[in-house]
N, C-alpha and C positions, 0 to 999 in steps of 0.2 A: 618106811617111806623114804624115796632120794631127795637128798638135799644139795641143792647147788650152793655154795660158797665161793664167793666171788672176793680176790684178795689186790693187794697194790698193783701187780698187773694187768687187773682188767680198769683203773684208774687210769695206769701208765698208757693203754691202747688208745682208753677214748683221748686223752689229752695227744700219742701219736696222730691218730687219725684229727684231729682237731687243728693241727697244725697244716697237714697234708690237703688237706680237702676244703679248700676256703671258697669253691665254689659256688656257684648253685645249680639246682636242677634242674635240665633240659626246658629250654623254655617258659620257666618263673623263675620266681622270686625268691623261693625256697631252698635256705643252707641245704648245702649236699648232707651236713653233718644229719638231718632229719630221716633219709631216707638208712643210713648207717647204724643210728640208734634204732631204727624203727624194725629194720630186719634184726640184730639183735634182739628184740622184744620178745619177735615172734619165735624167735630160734629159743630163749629163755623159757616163752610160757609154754614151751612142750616137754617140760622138765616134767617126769612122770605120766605123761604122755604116749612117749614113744618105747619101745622093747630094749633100749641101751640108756648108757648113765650122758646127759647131756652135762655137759662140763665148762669149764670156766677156758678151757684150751678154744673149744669151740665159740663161745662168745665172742674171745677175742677175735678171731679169724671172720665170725662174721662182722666187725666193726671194720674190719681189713681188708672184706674181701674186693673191692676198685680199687684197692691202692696200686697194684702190679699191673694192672691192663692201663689204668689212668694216671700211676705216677710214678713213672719211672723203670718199668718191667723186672728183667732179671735181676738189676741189681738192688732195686729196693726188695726185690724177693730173698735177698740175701741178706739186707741190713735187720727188715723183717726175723729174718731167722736167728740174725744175731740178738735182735733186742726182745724175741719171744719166743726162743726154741724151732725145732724142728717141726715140733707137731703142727706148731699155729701155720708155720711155713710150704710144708706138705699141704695142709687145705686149704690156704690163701692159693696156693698155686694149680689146687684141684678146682678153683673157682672161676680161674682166668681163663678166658679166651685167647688172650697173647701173651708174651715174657717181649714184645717190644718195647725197646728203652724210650722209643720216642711215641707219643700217643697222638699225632699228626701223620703219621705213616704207618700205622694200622694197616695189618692184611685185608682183601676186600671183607664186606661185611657177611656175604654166604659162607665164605671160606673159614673164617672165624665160627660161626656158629655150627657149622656141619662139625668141625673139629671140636669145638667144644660136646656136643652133642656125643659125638664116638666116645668119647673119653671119661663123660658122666656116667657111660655104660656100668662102666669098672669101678665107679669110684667108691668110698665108701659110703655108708650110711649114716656118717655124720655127715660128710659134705654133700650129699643128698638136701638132706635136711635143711641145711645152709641154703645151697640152690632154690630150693622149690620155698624159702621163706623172702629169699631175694626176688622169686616170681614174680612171687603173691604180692608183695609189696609194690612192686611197679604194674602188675597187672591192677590191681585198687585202683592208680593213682588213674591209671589212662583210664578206666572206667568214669574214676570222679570228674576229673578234666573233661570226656569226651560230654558228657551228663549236660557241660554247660556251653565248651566251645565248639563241639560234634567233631566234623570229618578235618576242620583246624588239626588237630591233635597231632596227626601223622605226617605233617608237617617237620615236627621235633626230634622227627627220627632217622635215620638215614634208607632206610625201607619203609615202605607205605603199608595199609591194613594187610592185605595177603598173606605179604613176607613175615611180617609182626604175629598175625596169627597163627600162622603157620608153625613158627618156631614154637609158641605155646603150646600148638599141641604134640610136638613131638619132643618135647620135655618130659609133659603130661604123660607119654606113652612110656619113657623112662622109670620117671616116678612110680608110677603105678606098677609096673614090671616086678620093681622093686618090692614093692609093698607098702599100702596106700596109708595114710597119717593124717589127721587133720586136717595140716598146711594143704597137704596135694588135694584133699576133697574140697578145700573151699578153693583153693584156686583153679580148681575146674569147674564150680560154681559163678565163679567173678569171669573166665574167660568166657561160657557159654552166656553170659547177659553182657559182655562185650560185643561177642559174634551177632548176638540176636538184636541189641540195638543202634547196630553199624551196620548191618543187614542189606540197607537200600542200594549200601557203597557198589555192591557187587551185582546188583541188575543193569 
């Protein structure tokens, strides 16, 4: 049976990302740091899970992976590399949508996601993994949110449902290419009861 062992570095990340991310989540109230831990969980409880060894390199990187699109691009992707290797560095960087230094002047939003999109093609199967558990996790949350404050929700976004769902599903067509896991079947479960009760948006 695989065993994940998780050692000072994966303390030293959450305490990085702890310092880094003092925000909150789009729209509440909610420490950024929840959604960080939270993908981490999901990326940990597919240890034995999935057909490769999920590792404590990968954990970290999923605690990491907003730190380079949201705080401070290429060169935290470097300090990144300095305080946790290459590997962690390579898939923080396979997770980002941008290396800009400033997160106020972001590429438009299509243009980001089309390019991330290309590039998830190739990437590997851990940072797969990572991805589609960072989905799932924000695909949930707009579910739970939408549950209470409806067609509000898209508000929080810089695209409205269309674009939002759109980009799910041609993740979803990634993922699955790749070869389906868990994370990717239930978060094509959580997008189709998204789609189906936002539904009305589009008549």
């Amino acid at each position: 049976m695989e065993h994940l062992y998780l050692s000072d570095r994966f303390s030293s990340a959450i305490d990085y990302a702890r310092h880094l991310h003092i925000e909150q989540r789009k729209g509440t109230g909610i420490p950024y740091m929840a959604h960080l831990l939270g993908v981490a969980a999901l990326v940990m409880g597919e240890t034995g899970h999935v057909d490769f060894a999920v590792t404590e390199e990968m954990i970290i990187a999923a605690l990491l992976h907003d730190a380079v699109e949201d705080h401070g691009g290429k060169p935290r992707l470097q300090d990144i590399e300095h305080n946790f290797g290459a590997s962690v560095a390579d898939m923080v960087e396979g997770l980002s949508d941008t290396l800009s230094a400033d997160s106020s002047h972001k590429e438009p939003w299509e243009e980001r996601k089309k390019k991330y999109l290309e590039t998830l093609r190739t990437e590997t199967a851990e940072v797969k993994l990572i991805s589609a558990a960072d989905k799932l996790y924000n695909a949930r949350s707009m579910l739970d949110d939408y549950r209470i404050i409806e067609d509000e929700i898209w508000k929080r976004f810089k695209r409205g449902r269309d674009q939002q769902l759109w980009y799910f599903d041609e993740l979803l067509k990634i993922f699955k290419d790749s070869g389906t896991n868990r994370i990717v079947e239930e978060l094509g479960r959580v997008v189709a009861e998204l789609k189906r009760i936002s539904a009305h948006e589009g008549r």
